[in-house]
LUMKE-35177 format. One record per atom (N, C-alpha, C): z negated, y negated, x; residue in one letter. Coordinates in steps of 0.001 Angstrom, whole numbers, padded with zeros to 6 digits, always signed. Atoms other than C-alpha are relative to their C-alpha. Layout:
N
ZYXa;...
***
This chain:
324
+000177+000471+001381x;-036435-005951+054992x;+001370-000193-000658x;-001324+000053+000851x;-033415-005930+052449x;+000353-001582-000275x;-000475+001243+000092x;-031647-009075+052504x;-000019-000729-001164x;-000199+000447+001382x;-031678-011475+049469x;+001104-000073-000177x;-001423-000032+000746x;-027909-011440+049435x;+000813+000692-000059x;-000754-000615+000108x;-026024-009398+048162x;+001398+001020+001573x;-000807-001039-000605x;-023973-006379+050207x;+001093+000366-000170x;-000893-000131+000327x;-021375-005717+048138x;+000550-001305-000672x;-000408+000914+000166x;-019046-008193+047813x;+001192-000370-000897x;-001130-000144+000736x;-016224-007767+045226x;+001030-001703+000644x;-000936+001279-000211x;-015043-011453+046201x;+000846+000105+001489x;-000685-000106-001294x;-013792-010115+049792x;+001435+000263-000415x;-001473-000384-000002x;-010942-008500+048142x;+000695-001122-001018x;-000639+001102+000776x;-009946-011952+046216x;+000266-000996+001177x;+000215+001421-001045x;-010172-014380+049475x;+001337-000848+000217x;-001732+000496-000183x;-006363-014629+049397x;+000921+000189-000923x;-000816-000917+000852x;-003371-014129+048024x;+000680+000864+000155x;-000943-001496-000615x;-001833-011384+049973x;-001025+001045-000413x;+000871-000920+000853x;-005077-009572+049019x;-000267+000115-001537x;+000135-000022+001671x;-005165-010487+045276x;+001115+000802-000285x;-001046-000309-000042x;-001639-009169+045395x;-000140+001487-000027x;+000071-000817-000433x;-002646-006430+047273x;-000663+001403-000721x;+000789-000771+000618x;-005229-004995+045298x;-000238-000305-001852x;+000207-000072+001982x;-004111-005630+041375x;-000041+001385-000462x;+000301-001476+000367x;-004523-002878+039599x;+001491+000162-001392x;-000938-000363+000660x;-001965-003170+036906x;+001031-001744-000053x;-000921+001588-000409x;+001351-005579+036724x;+001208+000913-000630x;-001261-000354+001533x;+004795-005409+034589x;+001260-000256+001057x;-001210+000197-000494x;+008449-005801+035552x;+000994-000326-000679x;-001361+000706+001003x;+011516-007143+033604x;+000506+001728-000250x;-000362-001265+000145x;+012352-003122+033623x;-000973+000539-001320x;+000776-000796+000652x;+009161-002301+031452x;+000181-001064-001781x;-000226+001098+001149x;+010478-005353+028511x;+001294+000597-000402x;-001024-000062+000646x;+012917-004818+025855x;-000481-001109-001152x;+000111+001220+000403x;+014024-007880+024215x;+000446+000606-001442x;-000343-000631+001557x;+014159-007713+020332x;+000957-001438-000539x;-001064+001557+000439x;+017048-009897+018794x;+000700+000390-001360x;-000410+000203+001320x;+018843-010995+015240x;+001038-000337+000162x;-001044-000070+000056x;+021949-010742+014870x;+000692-000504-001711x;-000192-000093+002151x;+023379-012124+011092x;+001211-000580-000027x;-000974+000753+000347x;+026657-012106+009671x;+000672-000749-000839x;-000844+001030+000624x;+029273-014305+008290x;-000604-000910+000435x;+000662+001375-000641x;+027821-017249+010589x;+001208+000099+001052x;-000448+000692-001107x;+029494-019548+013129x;-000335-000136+001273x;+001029+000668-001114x;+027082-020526+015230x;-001095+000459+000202x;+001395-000400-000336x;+023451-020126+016488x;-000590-000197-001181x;+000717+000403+000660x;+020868-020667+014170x;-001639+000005+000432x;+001453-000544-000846x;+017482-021706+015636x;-001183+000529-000960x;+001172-000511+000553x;+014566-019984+014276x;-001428-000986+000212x;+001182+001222-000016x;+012012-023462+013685x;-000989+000839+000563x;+001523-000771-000749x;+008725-021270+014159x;-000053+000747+001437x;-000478-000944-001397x;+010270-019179+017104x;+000377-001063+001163x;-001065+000858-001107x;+011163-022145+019570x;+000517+001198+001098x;-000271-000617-001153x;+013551-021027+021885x;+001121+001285-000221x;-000871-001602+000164x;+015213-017573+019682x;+000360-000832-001353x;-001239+000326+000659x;+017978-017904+017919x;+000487+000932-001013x;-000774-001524-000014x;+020037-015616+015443x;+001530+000013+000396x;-001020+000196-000688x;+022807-014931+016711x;+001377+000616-000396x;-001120-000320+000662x;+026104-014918+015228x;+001034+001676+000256x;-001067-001215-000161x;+028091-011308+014689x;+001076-000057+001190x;-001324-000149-000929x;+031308-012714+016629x;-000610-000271+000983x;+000392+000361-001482x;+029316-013899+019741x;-001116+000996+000713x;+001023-001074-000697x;+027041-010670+020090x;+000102+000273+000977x;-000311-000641-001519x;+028947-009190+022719x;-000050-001116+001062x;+000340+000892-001230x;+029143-012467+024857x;-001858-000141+000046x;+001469+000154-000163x;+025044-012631+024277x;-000449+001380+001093x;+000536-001434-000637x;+024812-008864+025437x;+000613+000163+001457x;-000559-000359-001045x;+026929-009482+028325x;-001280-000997+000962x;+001140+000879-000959x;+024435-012468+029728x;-001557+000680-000051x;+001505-000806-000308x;+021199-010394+028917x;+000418+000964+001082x;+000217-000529-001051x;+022514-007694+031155x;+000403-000628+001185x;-000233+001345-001477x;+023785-010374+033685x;-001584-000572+000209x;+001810+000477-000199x;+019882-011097+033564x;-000676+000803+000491x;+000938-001404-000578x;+018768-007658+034134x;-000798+000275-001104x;+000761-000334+001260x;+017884-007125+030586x;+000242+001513-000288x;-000482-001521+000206x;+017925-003331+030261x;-000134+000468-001415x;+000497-000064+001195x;+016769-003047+026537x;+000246-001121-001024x;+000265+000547+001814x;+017488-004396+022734x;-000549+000933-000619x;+000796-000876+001225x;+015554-003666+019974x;+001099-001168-001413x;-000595+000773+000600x;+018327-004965+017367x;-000418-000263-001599x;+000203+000305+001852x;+017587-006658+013580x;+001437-000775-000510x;-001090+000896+001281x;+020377-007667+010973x;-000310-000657-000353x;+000736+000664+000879x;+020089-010291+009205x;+001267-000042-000956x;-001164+000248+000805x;+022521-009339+006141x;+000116-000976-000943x;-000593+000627+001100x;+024612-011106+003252x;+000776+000347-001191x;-000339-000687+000410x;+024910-008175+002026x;-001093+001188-001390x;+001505-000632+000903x;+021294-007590-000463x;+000405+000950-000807x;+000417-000286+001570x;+020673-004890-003172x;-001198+000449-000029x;+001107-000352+000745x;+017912-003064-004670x;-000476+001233+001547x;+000290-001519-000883x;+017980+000179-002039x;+000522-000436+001580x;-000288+000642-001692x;+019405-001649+001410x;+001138+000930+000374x;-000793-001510-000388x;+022354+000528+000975x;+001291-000396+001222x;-000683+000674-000694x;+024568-001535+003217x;+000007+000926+001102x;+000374-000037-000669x;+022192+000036+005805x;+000504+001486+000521x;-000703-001637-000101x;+023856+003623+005506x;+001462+000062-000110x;-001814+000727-000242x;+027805+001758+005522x;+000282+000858+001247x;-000824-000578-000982x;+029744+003662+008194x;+000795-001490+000693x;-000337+001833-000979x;+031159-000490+009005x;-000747-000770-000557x;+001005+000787+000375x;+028031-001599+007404x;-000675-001064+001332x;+000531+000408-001583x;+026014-004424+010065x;-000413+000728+000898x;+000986-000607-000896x;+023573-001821+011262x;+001020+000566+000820x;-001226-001139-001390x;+026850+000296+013009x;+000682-001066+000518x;-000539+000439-000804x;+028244-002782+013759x;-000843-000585+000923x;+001386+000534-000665x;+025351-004186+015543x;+000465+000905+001147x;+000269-000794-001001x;+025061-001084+017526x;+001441+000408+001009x;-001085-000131+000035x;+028808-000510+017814x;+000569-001264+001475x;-000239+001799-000856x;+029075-004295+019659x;-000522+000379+001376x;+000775-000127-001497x;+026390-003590+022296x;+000068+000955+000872x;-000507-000782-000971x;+027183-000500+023200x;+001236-000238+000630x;-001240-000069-000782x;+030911-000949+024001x;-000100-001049+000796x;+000039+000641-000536x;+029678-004085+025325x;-000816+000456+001640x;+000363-000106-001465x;+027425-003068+028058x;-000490+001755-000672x;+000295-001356+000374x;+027373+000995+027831x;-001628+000366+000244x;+000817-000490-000445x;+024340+001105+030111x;-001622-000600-000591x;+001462+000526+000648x;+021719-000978+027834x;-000492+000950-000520x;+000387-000745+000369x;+019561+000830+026049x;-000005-000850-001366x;-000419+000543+000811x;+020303+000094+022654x;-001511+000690-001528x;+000563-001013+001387x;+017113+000709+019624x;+000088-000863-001223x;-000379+000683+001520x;+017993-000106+016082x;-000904+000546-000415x;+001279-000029+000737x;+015124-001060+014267x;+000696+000483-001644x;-000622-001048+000961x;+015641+001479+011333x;-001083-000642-001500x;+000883+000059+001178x;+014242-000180+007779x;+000445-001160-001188x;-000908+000511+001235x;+015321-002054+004580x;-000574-001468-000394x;-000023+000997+000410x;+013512-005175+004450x;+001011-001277+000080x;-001073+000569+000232x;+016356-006956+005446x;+001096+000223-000674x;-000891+000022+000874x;+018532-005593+003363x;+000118+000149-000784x;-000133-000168+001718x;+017246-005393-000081x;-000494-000811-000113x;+000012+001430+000772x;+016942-008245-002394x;-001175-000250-000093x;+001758+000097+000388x;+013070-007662-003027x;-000554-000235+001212x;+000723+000022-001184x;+012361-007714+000714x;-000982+001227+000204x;+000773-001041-000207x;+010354-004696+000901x;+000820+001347+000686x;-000223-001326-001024x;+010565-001571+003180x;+001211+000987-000035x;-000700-001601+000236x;+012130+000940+001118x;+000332-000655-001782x;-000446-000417+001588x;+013286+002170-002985x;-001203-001033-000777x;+001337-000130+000690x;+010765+000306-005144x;+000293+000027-001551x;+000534-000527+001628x;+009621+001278-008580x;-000740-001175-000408x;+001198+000847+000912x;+007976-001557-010688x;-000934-000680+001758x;-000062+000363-001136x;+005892-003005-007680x;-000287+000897+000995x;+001017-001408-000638x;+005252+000667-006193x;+001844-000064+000958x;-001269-000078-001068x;+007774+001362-002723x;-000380+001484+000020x;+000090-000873+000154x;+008520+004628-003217x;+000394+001035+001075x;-000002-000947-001975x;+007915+006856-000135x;+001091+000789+000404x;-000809-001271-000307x;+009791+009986-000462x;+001304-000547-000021x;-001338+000734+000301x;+013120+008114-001999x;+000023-000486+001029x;-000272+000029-001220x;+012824+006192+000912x;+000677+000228+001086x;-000919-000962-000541x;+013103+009063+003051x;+001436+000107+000555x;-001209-000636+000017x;+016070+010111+002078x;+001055-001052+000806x;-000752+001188-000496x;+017646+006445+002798x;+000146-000517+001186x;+000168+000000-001396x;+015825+006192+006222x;+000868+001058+000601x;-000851-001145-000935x;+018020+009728+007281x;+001225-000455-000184x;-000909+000105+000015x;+021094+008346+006102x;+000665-001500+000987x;-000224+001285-000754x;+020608+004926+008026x;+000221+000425+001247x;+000088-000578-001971x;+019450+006858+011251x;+001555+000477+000329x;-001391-000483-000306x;+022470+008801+011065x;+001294-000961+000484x;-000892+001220-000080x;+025096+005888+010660x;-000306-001075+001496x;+000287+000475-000605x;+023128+003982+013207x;+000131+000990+001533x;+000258-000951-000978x;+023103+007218+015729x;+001716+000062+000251x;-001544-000120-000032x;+026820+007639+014944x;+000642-001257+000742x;-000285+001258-000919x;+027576+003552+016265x;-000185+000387+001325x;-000020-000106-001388x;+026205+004916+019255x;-001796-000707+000694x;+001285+000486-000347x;+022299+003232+019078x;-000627+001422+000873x;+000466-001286-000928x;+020461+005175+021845x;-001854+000244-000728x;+001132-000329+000376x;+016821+005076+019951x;-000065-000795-001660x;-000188+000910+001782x;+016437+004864+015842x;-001364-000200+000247x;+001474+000646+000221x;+013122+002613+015357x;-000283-000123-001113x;+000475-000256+000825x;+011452+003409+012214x;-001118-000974-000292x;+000951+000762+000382x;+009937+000241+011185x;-001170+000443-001275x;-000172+000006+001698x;+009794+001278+007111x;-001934+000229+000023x;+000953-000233+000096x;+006101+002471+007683x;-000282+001201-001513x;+000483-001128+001089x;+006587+005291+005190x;-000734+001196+000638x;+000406-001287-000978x;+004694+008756+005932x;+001522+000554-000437x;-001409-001215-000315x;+007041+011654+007109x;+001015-000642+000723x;-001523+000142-000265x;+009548+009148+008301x;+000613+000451+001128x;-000809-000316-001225x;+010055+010257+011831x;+000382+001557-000243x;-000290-001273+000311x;+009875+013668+010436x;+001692+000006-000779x;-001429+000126+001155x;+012846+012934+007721x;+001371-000518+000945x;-001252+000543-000757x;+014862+011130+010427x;+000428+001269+001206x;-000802-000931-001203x;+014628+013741+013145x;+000842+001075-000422x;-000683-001020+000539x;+015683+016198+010611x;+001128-000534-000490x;-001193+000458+000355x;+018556+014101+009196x;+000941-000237+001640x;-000767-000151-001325x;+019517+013413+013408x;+000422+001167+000080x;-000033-001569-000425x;+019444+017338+013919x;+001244+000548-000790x;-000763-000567+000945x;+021577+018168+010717x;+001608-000633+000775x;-001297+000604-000068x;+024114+015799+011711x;+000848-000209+001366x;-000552+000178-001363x;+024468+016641+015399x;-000767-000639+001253x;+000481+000953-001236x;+022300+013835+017164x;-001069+000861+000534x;+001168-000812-000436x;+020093+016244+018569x;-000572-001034+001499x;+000406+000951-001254x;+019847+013338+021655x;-000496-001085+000167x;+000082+001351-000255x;+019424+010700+020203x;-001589-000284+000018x;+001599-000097-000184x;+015519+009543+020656x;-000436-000805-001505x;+000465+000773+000980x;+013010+008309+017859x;-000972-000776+000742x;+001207+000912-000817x;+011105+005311+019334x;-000868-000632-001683x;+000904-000139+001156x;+008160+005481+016279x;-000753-001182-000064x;+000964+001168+000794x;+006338+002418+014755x;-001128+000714-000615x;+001170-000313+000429x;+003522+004458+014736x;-001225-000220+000192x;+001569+000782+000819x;+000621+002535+014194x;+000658-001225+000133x;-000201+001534+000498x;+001697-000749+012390x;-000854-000502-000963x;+001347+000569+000651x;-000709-002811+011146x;+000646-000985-000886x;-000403+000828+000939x;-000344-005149+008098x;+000024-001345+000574x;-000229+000536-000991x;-000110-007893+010179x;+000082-001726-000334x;-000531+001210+000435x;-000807-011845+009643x;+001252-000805+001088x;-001242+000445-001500x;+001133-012275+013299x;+001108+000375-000385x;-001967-000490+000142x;+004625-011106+011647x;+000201-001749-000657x;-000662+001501+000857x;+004620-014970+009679x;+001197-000291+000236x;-001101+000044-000481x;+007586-015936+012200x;+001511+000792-000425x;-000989-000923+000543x;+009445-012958+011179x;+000723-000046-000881x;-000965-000162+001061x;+009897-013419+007739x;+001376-001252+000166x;-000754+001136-000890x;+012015-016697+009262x;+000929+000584+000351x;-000758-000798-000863x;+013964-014770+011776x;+000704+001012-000911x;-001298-001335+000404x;+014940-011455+009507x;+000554-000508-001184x;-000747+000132+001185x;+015831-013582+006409x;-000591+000682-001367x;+000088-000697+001164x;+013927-011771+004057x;-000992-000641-001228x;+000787+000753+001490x;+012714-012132+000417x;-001024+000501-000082x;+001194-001370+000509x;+009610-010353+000238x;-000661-000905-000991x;+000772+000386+000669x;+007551-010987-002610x;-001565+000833-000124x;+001069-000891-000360x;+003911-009984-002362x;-000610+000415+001138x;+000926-000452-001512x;+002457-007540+000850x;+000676+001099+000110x;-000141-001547-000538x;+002786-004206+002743x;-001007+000684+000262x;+001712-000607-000859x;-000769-003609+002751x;+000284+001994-000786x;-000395-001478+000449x;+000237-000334+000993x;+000523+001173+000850x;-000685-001254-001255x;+002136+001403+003839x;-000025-000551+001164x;+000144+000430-001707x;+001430-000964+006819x;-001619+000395+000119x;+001100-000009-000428x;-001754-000270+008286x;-001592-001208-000338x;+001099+000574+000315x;-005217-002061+007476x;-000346-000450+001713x;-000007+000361-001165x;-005798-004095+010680x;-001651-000108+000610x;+001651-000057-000466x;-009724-003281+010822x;-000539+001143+000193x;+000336-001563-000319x;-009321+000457+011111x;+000413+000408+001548x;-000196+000110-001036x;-009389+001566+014323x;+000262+001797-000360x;-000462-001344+000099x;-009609+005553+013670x;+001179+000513-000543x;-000510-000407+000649x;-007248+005635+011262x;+001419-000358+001107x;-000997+000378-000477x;-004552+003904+013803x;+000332+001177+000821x;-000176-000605-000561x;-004996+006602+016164x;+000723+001406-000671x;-000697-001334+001213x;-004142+009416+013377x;+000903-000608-000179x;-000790+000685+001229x;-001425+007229+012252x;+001238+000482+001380x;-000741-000140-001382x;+000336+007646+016028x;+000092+001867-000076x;+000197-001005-000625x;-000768+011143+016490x;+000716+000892-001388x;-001177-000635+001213x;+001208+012150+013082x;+001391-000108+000549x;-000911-000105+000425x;+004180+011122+014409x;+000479+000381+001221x;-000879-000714-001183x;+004163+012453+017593x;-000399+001798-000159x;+000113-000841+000923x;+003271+015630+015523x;+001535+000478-000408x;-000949+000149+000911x;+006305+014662+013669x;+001326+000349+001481x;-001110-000031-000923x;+008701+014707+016723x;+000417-001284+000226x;-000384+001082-000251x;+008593+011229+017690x;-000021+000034+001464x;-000370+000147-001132x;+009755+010605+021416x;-000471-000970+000604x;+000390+000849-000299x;+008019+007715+022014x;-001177-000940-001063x;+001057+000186+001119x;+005017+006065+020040x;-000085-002045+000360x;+000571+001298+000088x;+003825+002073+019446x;-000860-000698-000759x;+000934+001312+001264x;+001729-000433+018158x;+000423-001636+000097x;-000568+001293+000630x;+002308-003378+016521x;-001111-000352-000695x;-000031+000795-000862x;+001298-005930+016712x;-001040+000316+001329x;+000463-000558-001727x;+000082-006298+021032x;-001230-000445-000084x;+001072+000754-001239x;-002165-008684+021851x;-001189+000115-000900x;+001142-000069+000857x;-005091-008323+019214x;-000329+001177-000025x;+000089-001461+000254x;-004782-004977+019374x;+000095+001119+001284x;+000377-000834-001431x;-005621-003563+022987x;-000968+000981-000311x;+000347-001181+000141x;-007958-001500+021854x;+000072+000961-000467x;-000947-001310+000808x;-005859+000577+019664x;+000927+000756+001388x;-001080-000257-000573x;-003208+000691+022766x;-000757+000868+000704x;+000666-000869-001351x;-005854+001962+025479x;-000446+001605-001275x;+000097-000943+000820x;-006903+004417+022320x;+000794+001227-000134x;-001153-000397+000161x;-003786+005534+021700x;+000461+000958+001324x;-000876-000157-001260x;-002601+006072+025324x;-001106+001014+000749x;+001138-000653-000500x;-005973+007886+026031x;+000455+001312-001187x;+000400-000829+000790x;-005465+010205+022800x;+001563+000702+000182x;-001505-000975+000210x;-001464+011291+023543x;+000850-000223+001494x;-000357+000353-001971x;+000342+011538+027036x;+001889-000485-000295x;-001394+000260+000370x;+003952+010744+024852x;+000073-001440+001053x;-000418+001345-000463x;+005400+007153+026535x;-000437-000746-001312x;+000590+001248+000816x;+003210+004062+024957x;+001140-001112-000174x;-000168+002044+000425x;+005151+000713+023564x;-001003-000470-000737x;+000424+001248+000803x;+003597-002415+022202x;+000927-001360-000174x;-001003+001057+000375x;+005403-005181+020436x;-000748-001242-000025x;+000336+001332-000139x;+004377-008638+021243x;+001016-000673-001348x;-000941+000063+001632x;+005485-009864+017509x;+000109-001955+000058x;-000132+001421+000497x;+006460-013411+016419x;-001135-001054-000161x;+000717+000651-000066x;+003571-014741+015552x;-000827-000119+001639x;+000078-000372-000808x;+001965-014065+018891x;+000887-001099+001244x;-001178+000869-000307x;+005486-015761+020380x;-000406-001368+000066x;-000212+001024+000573x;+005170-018579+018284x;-001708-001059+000614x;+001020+000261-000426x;+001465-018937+019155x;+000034-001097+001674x;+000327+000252-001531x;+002003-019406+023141x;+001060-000996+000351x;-001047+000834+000007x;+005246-021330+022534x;-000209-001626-000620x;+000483+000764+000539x;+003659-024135+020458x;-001196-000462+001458x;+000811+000512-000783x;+000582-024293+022518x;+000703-000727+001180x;-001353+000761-000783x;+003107-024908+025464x;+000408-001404-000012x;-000537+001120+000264x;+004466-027469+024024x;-000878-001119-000351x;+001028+001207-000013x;+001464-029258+023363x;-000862-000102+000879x;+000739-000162-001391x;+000307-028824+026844x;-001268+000188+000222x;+001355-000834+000013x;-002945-026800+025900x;-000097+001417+001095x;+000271-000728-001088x;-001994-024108+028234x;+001202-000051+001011x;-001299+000049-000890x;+000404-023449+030947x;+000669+001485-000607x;-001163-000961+000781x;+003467-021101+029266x;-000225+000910+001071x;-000291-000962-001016x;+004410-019520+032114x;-001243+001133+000239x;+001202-000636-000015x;+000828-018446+033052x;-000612+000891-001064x;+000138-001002+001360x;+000037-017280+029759x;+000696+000931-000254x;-000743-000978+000218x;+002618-015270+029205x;+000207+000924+000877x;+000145-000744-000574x;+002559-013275+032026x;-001453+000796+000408x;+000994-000866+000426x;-001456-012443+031618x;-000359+000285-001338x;+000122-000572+001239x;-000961-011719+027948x;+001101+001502+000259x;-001264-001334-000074x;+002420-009288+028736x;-001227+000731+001413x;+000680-000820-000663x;-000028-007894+031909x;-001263+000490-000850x;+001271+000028+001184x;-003181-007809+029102x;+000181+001625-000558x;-000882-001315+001451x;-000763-005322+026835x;+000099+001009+001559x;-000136-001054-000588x;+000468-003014+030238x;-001547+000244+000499x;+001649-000339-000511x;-003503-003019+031708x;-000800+001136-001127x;+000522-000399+001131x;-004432-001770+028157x;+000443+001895-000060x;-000940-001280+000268x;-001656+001149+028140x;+001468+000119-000141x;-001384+000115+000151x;+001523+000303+027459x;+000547+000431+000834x;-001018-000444-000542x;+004866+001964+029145x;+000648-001685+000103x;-000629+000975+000426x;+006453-001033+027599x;-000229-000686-000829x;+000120+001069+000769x;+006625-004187+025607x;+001241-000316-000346x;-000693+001425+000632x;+008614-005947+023112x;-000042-000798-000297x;+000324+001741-000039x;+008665-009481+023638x;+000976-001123+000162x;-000926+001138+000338x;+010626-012305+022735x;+000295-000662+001549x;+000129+000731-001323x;+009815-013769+026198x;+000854+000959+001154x;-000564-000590-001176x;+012234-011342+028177x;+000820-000635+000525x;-001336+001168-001186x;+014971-013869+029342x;-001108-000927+000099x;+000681+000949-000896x;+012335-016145+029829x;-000643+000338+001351x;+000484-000438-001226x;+010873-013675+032409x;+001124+000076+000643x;-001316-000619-001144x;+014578-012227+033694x;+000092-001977+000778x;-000438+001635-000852x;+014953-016757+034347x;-000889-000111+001061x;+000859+000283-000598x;+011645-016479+036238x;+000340+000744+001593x;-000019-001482-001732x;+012965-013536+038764x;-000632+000721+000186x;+001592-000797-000507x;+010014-011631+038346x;+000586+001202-000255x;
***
């Protein structure tokens, strides 16, 4: 007669922890994190970022001592932001030959050659309106854009950044940049694509951190965060386009875009664990609703289980402190 209890036992392979260990199925490494950081000049000192406990921006003259203790951590990856003092209308700073963006990149490379260095490529920090790109009356004008995104990449490729990151969310842009890299020589350098970014209430933190003025939204060229088809076209344009690497933004709400994504293109997946997100697990923390540690390592395993290659997450020296 067939037993009343059960045969198969899924709980055999949990009984321990050399077997839980044994038999995970997916798990991360301080190798698969690149830490994203703010850099802003004419400052002294740190400046903490209130909503961000914990991240800082971090003064121009002390970059290179910051970049020397991340790779003394085993930080293999920046994803770098400006935070200029330098506003106008078009972010033209951002195409300077000793503008921040080359010195940014300029710093970290000679500082530690072997990081991997990606300059987030886009103008809300550096035009007065806070918005992406060129704008017209309240219209951000795509193509103009363009042109401004190839001249940044360039300048930024020339410092020596090893991947231009195309926040701006215009169409064509990885197209306009690989062709402005190509013209000008960088035929090496990689495009790590912000392709599928969602309009995003989890960036709040951000506007904090990059300094910027925005007035208004980006629902115009960031993504609608309830489309799910359209995210996958939005990726698959730009590895179309000649993008070298693809992402989504924001992570953790958005696993089923990543497994989507990572199912619909065989390019290398990122996901960006964004500020809000951060700010979320860092607060709770602190009001001893969950355990930090714990959380943060099955939200960053959540995002690689899903699809991800990699993550950008504020929390990477908090993992390199952990040893993991």
């Amino acid at each position: 007669m067939p037993s009343q209890f059960p045969s198969a036992r899924p709980r055999r392979l949990r009984r321990n922890a050399s077997f839980r260990d044994l038999f995970q199925e997916a798990e991360f490494n301080l190798g698969d994190l690149v830490l994203p950081i703010f850099v802003e000049e004419e400052i002294d000192d740190f400046v903490p970022i209130n909503s961000m406990p914990g991240v800082m921006r971090i003064p121009e003259s002390k970059l290179a001592g910051e970049i020397e203790r991340y790779a003394r951590a085993g930080i293999k990856s920046v994803m770098t932001f400006g935070v200029s003092h330098h506003l106008d209308a078009d972010g033209s700073d951002t195409w300077n030959e000793n503008g921040l963006v080359a010195r940014i990149a300029r710093i970290c490379k000679d500082t530690a050659p072997e990081m991997v260095v990606m300059a987030d490529t886009c103008f809300c920090e550096y035009t007065s309106h806070g918005h992406c790109g060129v704008l017209h009356g309240d219209h951000v004008d795509n193509d103009a854009t363009l042109i401004n995104l190839g001249k940044q990449a360039v300048v930024a490729a020339r410092a020596g950044a090893d991947f231009i990151s195309p926040s701006a969310a215009m169409d064509g842009q990885v197209q306009a940049i690989r062709a402005a890299l190509d013209e000008a020589g960088f035929f090496d350098t990689s495009i790590m694509a912000y392709s599928t970014k969602f309009a995003s209430s989890f960036y709040g933190p951000f506007r904090e951190a990059g300094g910027t003025a925005l007035k208004g939204d980006r629902k115009t060229y960031q993504m609608n965060p309830m489309n799910r088809r359209e995210a996958v076209r939005e990726s698959l344009l730009d590895e179309q386009e000649g993008a070298d690497a693809l992402m989504v933004k924001p992570a953790g709400a958005y696993l089923d875009i990543i497994r989507d994504i990572r199912e619909a293109s065989r390019l290398p997946l990122a996901a960006y664990q964004v500020s809000g997100e951060y700010a979320m697990i860092k607060f709770a923390g602190q009001a001893g609703a969950v355990d930090e540690q714990r959380i943060v390592r099955e939200s960053l395993g959540a995002i690689k289980r899903a699809g991800a290659d990699l993550i950008f997450t504020y929390f990477a020296m908090d993992i390199a402190r952990e040893g993991i």
